[in-house]
MDAnalysis code that builds the backbone (N, CA, C; Angstrom):
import MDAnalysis as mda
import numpy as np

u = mda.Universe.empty(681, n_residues=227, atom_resindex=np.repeat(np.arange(227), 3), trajectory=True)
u.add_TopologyAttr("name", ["N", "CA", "C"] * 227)
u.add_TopologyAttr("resid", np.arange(1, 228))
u.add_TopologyAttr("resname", ["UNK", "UNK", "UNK", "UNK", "UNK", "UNK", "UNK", "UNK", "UNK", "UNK", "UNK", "UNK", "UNK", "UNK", "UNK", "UNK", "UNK", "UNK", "UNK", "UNK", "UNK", "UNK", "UNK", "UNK", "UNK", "UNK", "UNK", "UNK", "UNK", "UNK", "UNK", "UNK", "UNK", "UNK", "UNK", "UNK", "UNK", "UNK", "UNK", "UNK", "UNK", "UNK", "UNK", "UNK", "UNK", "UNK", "UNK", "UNK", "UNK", "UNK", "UNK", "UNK", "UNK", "UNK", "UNK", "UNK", "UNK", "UNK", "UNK", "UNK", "UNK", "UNK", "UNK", "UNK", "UNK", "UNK", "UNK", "UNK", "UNK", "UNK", "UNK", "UNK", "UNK", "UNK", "UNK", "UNK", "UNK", "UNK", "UNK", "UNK", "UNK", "UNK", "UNK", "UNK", "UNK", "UNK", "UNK", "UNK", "UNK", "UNK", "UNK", "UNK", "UNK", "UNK", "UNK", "UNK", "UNK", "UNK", "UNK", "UNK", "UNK", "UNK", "UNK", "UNK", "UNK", "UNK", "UNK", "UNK", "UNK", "UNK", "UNK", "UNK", "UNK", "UNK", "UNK", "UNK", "UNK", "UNK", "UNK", "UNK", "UNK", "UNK", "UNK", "UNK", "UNK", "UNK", "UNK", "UNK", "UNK", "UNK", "UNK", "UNK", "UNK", "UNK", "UNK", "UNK", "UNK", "UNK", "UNK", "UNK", "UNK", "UNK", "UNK", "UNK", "UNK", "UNK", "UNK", "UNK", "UNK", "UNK", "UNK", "UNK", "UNK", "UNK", "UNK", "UNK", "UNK", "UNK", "UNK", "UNK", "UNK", "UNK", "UNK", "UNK", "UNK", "UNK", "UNK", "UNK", "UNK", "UNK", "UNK", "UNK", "UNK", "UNK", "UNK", "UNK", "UNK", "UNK", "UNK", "UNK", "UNK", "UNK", "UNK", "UNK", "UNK", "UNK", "UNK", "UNK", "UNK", "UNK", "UNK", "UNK", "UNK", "UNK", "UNK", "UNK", "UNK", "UNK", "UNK", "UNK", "UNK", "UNK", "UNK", "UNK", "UNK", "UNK", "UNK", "UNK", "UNK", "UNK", "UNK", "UNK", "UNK", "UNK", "UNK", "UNK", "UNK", "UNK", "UNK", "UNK", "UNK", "UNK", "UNK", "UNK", "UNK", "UNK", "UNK"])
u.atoms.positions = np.array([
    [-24.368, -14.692, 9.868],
    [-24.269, -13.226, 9.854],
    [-22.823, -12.775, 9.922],
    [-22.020, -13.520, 11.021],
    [-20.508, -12.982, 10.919],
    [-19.921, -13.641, 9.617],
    [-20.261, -14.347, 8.810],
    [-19.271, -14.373, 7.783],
    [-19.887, -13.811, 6.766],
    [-20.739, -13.397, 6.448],
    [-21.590, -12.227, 5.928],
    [-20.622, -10.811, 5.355],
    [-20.158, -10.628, 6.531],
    [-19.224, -9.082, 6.318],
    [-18.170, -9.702, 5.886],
    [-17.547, -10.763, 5.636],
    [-16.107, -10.838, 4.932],
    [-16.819, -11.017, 3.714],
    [-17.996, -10.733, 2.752],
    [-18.166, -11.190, 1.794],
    [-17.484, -10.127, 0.773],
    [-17.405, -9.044, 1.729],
    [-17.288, -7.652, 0.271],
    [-15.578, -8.178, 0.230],
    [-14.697, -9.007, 0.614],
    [-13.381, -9.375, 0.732],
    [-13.318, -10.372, -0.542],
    [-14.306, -11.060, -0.882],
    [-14.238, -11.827, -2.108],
    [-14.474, -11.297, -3.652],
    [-13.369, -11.986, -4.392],
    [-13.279, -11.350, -5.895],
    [-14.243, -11.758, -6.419],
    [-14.830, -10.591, -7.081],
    [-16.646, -10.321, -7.692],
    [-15.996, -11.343, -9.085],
    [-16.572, -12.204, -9.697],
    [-16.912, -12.986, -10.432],
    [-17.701, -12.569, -11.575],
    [-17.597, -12.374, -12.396],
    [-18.984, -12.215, -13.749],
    [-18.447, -12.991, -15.056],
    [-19.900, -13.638, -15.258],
    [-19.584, -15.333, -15.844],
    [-18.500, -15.887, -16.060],
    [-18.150, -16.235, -15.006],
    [-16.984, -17.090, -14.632],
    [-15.368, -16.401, -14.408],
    [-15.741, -15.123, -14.725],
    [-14.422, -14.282, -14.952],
    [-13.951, -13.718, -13.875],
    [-12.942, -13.984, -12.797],
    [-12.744, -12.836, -11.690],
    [-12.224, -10.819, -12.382],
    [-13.050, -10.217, -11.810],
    [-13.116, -8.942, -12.290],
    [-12.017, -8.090, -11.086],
    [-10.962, -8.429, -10.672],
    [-9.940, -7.823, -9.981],
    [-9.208, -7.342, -10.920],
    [-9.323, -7.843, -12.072],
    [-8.334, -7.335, -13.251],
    [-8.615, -6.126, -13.499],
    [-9.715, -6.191, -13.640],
    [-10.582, -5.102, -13.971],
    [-11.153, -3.930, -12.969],
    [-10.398, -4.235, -11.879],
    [-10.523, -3.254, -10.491],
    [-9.369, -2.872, -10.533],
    [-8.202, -3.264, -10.983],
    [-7.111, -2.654, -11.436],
    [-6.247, -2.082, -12.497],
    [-7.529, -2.061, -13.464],
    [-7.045, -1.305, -14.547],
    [-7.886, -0.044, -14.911],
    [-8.728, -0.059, -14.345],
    [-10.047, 1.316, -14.346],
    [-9.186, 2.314, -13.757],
    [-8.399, 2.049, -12.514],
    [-7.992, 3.887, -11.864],
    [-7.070, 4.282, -13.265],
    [-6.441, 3.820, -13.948],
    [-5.182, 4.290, -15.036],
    [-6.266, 5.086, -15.911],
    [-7.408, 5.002, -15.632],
    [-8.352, 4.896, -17.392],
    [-8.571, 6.789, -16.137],
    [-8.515, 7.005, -15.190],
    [-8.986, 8.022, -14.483],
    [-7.782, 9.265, -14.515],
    [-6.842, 8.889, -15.078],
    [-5.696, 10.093, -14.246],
    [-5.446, 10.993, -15.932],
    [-5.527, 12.007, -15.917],
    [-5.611, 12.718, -17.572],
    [-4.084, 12.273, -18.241],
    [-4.096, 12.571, -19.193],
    [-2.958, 12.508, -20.391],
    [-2.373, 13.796, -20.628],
    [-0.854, 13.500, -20.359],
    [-0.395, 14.920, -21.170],
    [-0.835, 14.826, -22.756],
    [-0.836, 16.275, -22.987],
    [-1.213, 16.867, -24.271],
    [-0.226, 17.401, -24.887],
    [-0.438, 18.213, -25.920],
    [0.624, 18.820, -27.103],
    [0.823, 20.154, -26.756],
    [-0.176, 20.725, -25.831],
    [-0.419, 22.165, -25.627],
    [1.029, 22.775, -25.309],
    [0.935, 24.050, -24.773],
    [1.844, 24.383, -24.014],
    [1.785, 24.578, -22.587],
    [0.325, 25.032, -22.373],
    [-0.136, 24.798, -21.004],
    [-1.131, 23.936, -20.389],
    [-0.992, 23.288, -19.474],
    [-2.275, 21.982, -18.978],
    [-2.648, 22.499, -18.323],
    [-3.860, 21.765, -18.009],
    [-4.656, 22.419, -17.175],
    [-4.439, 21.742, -15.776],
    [-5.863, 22.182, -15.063],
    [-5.513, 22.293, -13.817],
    [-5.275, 20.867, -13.012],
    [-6.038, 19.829, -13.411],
    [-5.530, 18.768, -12.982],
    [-3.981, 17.585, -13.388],
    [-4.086, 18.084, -14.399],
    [-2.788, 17.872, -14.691],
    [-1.509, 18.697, -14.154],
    [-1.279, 19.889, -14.124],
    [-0.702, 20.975, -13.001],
    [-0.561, 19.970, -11.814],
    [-1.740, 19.625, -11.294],
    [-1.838, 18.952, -9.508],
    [-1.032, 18.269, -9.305],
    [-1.539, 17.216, -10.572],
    [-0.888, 15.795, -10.771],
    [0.600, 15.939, -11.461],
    [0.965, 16.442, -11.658],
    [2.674, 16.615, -11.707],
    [3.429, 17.299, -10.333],
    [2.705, 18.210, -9.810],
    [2.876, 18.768, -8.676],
    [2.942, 17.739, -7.660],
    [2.424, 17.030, -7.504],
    [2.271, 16.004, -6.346],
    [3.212, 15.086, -6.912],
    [3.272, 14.204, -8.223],
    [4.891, 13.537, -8.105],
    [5.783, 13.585, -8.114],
    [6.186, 15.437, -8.479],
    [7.628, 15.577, -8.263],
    [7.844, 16.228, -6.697],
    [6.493, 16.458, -5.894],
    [7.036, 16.438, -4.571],
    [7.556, 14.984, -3.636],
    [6.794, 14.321, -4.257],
    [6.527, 12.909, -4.091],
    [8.280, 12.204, -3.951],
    [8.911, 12.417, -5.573],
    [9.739, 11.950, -5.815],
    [10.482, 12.752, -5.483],
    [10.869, 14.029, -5.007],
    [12.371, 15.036, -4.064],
    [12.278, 14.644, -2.755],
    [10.928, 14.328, -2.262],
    [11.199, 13.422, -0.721],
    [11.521, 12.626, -0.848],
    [11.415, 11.732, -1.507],
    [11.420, 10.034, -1.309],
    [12.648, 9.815, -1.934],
    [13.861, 10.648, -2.704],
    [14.569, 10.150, -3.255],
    [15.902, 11.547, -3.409],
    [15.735, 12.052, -2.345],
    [16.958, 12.712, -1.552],
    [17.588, 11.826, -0.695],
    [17.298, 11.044, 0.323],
    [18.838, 9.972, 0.625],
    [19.188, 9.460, -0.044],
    [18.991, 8.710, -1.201],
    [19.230, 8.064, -1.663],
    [19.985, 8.078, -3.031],
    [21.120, 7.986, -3.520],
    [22.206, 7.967, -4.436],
    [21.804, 8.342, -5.506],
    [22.443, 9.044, -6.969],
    [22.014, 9.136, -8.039],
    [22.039, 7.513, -8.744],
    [22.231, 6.432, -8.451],
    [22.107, 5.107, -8.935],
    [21.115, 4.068, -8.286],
    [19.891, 5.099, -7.550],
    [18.569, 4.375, -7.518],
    [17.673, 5.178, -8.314],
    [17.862, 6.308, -8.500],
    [16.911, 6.976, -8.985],
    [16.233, 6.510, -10.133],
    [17.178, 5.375, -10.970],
    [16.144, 4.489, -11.408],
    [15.025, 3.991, -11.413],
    [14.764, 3.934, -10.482],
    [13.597, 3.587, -9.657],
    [12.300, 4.602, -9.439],
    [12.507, 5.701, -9.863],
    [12.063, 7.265, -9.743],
    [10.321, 6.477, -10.652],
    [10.432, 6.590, -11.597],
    [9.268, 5.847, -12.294],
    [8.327, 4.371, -11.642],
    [9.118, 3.379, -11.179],
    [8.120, 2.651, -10.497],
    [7.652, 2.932, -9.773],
    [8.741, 3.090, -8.646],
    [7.932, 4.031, -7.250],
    [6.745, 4.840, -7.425],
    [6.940, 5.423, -8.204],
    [6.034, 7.151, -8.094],
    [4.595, 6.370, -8.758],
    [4.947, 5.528, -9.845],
    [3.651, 4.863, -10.576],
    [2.733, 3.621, -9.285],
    [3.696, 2.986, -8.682],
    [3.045, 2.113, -7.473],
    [2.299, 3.021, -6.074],
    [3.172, 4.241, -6.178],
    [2.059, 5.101, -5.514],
    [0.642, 5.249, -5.689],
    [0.908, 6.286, -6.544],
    [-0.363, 6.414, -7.554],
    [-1.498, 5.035, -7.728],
    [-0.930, 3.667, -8.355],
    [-1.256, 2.496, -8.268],
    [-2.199, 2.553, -7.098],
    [-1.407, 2.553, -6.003],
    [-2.302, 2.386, -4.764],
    [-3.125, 2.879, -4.221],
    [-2.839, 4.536, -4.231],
    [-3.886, 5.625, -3.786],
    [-4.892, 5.467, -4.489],
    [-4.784, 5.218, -5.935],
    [-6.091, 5.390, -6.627],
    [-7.300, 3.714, -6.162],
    [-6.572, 2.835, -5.838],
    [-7.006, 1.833, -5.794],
    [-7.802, 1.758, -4.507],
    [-6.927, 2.087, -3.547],
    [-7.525, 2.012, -1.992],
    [-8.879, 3.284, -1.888],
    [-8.737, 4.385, -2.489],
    [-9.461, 5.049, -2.484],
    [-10.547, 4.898, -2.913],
    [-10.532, 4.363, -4.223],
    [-11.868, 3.616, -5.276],
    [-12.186, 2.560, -4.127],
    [-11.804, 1.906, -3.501],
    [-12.657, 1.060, -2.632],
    [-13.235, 1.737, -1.507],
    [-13.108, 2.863, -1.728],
    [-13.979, 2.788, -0.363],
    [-15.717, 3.579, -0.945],
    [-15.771, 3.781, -2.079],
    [-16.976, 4.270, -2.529],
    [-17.907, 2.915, -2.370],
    [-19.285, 3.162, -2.406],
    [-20.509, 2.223, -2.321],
    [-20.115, 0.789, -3.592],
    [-20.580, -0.046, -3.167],
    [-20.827, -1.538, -4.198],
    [-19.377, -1.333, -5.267],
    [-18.037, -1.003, -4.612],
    [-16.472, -1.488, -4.998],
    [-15.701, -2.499, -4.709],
    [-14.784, -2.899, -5.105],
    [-13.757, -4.072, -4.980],
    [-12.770, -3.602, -4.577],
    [-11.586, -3.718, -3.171],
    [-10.911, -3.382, -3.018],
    [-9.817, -4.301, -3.185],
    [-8.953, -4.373, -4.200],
    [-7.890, -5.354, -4.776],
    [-6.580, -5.791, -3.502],
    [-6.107, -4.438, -3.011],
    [-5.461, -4.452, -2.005],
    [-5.937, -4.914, -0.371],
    [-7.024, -5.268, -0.188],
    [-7.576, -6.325, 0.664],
    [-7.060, -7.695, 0.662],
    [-6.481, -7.979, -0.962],
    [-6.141, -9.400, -1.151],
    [-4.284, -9.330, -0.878],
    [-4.054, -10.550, -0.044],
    [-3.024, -10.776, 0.855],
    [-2.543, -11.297, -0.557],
    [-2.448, -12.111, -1.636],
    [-1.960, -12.649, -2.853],
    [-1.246, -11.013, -3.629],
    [-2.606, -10.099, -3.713],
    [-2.041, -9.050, -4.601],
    [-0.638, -8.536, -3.855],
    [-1.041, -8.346, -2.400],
    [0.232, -7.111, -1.837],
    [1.485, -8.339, -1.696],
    [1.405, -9.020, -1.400],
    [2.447, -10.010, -1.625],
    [3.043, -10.107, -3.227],
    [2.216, -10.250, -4.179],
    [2.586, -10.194, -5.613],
    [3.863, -8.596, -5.997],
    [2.962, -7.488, -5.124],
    [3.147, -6.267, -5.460],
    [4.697, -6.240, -4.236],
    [5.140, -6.603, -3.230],
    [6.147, -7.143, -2.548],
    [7.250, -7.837, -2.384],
    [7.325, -8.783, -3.334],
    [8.092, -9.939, -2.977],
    [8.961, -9.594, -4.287],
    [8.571, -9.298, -5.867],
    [9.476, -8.953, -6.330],
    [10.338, -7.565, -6.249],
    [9.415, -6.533, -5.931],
    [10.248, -5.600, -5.236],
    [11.301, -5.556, -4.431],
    [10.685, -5.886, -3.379],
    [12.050, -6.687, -2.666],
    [13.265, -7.010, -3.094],
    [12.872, -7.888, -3.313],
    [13.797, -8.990, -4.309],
    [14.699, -8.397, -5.082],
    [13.740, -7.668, -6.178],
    [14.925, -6.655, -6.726],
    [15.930, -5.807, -5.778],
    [15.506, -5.331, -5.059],
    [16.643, -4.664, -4.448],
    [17.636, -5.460, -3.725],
    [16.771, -6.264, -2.778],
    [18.445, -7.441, -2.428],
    [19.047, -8.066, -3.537],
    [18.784, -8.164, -5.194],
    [19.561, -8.667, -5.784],
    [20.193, -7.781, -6.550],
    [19.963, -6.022, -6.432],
    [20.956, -5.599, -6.806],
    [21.573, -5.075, -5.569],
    [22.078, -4.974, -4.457],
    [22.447, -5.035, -3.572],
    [23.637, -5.894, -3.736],
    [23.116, -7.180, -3.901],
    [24.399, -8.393, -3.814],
    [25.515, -8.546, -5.427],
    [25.231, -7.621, -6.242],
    [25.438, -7.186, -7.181],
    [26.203, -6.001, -7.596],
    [25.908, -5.035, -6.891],
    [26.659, -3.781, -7.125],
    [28.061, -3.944, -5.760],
    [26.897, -3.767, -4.332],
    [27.762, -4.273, -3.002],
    [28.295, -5.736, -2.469],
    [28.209, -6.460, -2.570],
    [28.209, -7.598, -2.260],
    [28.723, -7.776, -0.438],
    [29.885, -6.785, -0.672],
    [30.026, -6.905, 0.802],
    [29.731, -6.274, 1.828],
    [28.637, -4.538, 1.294],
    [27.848, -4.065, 2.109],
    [26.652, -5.223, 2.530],
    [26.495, -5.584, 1.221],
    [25.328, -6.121, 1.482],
    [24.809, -7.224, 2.590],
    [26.055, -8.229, 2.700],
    [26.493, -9.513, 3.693],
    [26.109, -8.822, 4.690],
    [27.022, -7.285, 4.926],
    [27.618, -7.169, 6.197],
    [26.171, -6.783, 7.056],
    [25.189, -6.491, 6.184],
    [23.972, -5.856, 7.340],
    [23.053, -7.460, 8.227],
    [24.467, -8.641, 7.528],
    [23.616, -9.496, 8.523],
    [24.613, -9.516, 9.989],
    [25.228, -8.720, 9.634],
    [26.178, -9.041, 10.924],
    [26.595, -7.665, 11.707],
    [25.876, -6.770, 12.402],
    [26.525, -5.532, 13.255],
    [27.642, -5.669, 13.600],
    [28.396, -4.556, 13.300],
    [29.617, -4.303, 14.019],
    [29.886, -4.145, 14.997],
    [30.979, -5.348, 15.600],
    [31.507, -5.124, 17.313],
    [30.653, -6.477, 17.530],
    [30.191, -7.294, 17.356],
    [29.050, -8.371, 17.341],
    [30.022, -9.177, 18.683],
    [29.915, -9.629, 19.748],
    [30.825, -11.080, 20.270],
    [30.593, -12.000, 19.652],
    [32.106, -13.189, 19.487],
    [32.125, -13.969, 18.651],
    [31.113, -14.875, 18.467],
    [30.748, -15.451, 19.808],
    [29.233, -16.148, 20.598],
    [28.136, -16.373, 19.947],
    [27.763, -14.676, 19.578],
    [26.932, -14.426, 19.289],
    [26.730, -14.329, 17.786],
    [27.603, -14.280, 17.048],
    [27.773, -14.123, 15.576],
    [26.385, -15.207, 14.811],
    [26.776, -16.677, 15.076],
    [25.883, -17.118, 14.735],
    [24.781, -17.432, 14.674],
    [24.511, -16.713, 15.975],
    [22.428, -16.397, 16.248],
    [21.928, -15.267, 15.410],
    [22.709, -14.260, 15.642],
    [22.585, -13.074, 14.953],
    [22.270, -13.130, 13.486],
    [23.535, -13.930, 12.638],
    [23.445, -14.337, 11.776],
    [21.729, -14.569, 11.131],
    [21.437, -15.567, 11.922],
    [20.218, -16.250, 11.457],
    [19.151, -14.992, 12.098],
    [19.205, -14.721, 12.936],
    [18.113, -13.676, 13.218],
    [17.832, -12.611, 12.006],
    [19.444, -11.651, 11.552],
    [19.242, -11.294, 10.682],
    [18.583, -11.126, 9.527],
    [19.040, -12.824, 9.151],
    [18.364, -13.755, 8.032],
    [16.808, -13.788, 7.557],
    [16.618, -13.782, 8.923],
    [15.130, -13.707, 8.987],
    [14.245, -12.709, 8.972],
    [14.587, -11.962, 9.938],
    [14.143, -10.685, 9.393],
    [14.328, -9.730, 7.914],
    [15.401, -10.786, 6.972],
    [15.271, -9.878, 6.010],
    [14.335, -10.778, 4.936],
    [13.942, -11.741, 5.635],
    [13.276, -12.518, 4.329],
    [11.409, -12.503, 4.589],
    [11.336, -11.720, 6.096],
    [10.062, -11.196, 6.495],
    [9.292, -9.904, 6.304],
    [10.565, -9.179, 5.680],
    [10.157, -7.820, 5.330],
    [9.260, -8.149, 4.028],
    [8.839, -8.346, 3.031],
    [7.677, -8.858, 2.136],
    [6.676, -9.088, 2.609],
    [6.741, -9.737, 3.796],
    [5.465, -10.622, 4.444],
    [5.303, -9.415, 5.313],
    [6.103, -8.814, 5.474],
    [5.474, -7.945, 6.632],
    [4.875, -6.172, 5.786],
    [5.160, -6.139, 4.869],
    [4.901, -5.134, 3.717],
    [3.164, -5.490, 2.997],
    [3.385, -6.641, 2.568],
    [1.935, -7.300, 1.803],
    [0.968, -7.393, 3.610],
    [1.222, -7.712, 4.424],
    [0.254, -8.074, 5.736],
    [-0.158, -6.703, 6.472],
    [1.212, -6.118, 6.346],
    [0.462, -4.627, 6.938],
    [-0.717, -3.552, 6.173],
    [-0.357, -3.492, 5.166],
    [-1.602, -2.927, 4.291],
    [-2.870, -3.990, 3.842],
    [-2.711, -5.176, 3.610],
    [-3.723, -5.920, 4.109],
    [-4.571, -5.900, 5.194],
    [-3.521, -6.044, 6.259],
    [-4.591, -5.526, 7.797],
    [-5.108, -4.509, 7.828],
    [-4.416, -3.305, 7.033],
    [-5.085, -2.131, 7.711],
    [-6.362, -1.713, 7.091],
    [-5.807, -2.086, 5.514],
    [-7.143, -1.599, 5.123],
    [-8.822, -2.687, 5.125],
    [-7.958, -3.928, 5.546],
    [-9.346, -5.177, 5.806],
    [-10.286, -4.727, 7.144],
    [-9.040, -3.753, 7.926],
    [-9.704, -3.843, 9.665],
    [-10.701, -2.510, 9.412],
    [-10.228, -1.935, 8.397],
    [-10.947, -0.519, 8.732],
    [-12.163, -0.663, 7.762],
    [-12.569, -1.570, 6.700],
    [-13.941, -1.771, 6.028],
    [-14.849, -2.630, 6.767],
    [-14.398, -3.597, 7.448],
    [-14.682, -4.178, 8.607],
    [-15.756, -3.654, 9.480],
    [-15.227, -2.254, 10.108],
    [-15.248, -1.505, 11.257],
    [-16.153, -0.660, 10.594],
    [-15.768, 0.048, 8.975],
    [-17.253, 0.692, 8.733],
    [-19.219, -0.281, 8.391],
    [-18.055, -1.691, 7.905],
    [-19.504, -2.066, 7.745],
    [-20.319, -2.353, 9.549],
    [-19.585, -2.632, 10.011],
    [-20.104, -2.706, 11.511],
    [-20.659, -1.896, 12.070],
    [-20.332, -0.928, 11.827],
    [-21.280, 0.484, 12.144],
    [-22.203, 1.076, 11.323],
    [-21.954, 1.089, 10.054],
    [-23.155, 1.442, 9.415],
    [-24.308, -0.336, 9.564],
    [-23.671, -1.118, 9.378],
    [-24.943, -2.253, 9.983],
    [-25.614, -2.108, 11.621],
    [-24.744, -1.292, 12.463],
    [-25.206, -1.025, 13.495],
    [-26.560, 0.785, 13.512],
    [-26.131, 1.555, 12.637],
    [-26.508, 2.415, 12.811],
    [-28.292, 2.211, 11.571],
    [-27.849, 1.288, 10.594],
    [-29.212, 0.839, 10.165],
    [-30.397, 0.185, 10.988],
    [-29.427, -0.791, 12.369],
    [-30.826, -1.828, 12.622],
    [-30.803, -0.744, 13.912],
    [-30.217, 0.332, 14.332],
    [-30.476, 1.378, 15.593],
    [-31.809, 2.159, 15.028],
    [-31.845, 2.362, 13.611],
    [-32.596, 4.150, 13.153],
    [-34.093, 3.603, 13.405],
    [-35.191, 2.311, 13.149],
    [-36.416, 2.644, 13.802],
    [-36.475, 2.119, 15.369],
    [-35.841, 1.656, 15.841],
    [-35.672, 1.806, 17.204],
    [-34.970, 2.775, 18.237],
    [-33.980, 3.072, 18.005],
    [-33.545, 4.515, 18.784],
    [-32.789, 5.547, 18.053],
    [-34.014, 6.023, 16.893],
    [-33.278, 6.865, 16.219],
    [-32.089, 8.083, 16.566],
    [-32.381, 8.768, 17.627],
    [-31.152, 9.727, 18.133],
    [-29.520, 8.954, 18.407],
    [-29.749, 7.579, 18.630],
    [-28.298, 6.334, 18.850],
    [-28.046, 6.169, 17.783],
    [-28.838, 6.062, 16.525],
    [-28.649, 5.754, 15.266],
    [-28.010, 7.125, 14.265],
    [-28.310, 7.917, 14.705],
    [-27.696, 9.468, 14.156],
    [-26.550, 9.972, 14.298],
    [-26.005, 9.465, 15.938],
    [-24.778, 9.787, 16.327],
    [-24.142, 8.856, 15.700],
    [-24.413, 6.937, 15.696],
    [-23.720, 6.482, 14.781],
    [-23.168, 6.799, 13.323],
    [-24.194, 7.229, 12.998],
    [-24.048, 7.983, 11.628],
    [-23.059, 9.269, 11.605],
    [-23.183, 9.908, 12.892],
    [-21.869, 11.249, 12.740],
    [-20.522, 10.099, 12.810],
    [-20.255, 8.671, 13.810],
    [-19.360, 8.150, 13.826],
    [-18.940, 7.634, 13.101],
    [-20.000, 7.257, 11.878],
    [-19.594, 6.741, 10.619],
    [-18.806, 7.610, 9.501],
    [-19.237, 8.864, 9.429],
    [-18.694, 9.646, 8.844],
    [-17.406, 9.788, 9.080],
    [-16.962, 10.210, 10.608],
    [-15.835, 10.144, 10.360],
    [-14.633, 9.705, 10.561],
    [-15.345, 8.200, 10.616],
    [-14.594, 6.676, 10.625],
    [-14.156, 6.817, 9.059],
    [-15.179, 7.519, 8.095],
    [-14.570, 7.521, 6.456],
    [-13.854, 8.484, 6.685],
    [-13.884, 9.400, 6.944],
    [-12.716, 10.566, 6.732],
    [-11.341, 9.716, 6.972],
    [-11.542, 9.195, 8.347],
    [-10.125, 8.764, 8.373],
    [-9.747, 7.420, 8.015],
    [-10.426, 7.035, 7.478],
    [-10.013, 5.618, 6.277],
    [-9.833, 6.551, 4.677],
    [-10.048, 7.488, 4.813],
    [-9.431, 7.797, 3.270],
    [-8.286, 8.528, 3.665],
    [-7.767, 8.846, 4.838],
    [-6.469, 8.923, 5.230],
    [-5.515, 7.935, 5.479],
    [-5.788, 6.477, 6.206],
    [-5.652, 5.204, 5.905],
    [-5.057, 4.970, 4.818],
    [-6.045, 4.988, 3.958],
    [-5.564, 4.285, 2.595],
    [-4.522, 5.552, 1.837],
    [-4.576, 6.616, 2.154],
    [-3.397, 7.089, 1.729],
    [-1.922, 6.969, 2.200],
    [-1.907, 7.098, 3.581],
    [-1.298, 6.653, 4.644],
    [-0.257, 4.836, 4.486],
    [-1.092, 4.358, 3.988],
    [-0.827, 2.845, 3.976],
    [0.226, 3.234, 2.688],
    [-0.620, 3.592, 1.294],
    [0.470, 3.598, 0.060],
    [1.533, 3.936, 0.236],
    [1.487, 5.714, 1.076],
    [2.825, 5.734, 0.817],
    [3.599, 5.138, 1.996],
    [3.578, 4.571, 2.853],
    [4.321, 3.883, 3.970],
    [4.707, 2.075, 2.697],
    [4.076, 1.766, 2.069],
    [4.615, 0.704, 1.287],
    [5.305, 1.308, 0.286],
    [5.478, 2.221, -0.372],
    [6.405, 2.977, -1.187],
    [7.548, 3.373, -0.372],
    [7.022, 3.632, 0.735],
    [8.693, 4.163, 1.427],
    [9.133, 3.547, 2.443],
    [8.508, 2.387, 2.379],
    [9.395, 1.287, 3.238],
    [10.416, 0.439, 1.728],
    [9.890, 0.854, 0.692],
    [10.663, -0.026, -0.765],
    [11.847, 0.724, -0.695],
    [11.623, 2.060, -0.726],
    [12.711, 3.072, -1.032],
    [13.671, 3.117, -0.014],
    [13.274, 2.525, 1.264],
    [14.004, 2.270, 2.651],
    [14.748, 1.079, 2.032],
    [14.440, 0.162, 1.963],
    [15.029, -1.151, 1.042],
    [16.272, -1.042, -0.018],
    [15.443, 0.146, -0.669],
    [16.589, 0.261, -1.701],
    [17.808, 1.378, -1.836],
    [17.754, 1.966, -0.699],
    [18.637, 2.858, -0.032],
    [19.740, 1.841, 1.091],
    [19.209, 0.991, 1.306],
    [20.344, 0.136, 2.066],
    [20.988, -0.913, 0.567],
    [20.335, -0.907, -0.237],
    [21.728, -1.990, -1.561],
    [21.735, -0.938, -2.585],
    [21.636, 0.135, -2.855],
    [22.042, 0.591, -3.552],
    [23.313, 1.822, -3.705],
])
C-alpha cells in the first residue's frame, strides 16, 4: 500500500514509449498565438501583461548585458507554471516531480552563467570565492567551502522543486485516500476531510506557482552575480 502512492511519480509508458515527452509539449499546444490583427483579444492581452510584468521585475537589477536572457527566462517560467499546474488535474503526469528533468532544466543554466561570468569577469568572478578582509588562515577553507557551495546550487535548484511539489501530491493523495475509506464509516470526518482537501489544492496551485518562479529567480540571482 505505501509504495502504491509513489506510483503516480512514475513515467506513464504507452507501448513501450515513455510519454513525459509528451507531458511536456501539450502546455505550448495551450497558450494562444499572436495574430495579424491589430487588436488581441483577451487572453492574449493577459498573457503579454503578465510577461512583461514578469520580465521589469526580474530584470531591473540586473545590467543591460543579461537581458539576453529576457526570452529564456520568461519562456522557463511559463514552461513551468503551465506544467506544475497541468499536474495537478485528475489522471496527469507531473514532469517536474522527476529529479533527472529539474536537474536537466538546472545544471546547464547554471553553467551558463558561471561560464559567462568567467568570461566577461574573470576576476569578479574568482573573487566571490573569497570575501573580503578573509584572515590569511582561513583563506583556504573558505576557498573550498565556497567551491562547494557554488557547485550545489543546481542540486539544490532541481531538489527543491522536486521536494516541494513530490511532498505536496503526496499529502493530497493521503487525504483524499483518507477521506474515501472515512465517507461510509464516519461520514461527517470524511466531509471535513474533504473541506481539507480542498484547500490543501488551493494551496498547491500556489505551490506550484510559487516554486516556478523562485527557480526562475534564483537563475536570474545567478546571473546577476557574472554578468
Amino acid at each position: 500500500m505505501n509504495l502504491s502512492f509513489f506510483d503516480q511519480f512514475e513515467t506513464p509508458i504507452f507501448l513501450g514509449i515513455p510519454l513525459i515527452a509528451v507531458a511536456m509539449v501539450v502546455p505550448s499546444l495551450l497558450f494562444p498565438t499572436p495574430t495579424s490583427r491589430w487588436l488581441n483579444n483577451r487572453l492574449l492581452t493577459l498573457q503579454g501583461w503578465f510577461v512583461n510584468r514578469f520580465l521589469s521585475q526580474m530584470f531591473t537589477p540586473i545590467n543591460v548585458g543579461g537581458h539576453k536572457w529576457a526570452l529564456i527566462l520568461a519562456s522557463l517560467m511559463i514552461f513551468l507554471i503551465s506544467i506544475n499546474m497541468l499536474g495537478l488535474l485528475p489522471y496527469t503526469f507531473t514532469p517536474t516531480t522527476q529529479l533527472s528533468l529539474n536537474m536537466g532544466l538546472a545544471v546547464p543554466l547554471w553553467l551558463a552563467t558561471v561560464l559567462i561570468g568567467m568570461r566577461n569577469q574573470p576576476t569578479a568572478a574568482l573573487g566571490h570565492l573569497l570575501p573580503e578582509g578573509t584572515p590569511v588562515p582561513l583563506i583556504p577553507v573558505l576557498i573550498i567551502i565556497e567551491t562547494i557551495s557554488l557547485f550545489i546550487r543546481p542540486l539544490a535548484l532541481g531538489v527543491r522543486l522536486t521536494a516541494n511539489l513530490t511532498a505536496g501530491h503526496l499529502l493530497m493523495q493521503l487525504i483524499a485516500t483518507a477521506a474515501f475509506v472515512l465517507l461510509p464509516l464516519m461520514p461527517t470526518v470524511a466531509i471535513l476531510t474533504g473541506v481539507v482537501l480542498f484547500l490543501l489544492t488551493i494551496l498547491e496551485v500556489a505551490v506550484a506557482m510559487i516554486q516556478a518562479y523562485v527557480f526562475v529567480l534564483l537563475m536570474s540571482l545567478y546571473l546577476q552575480e557574472n554578468v
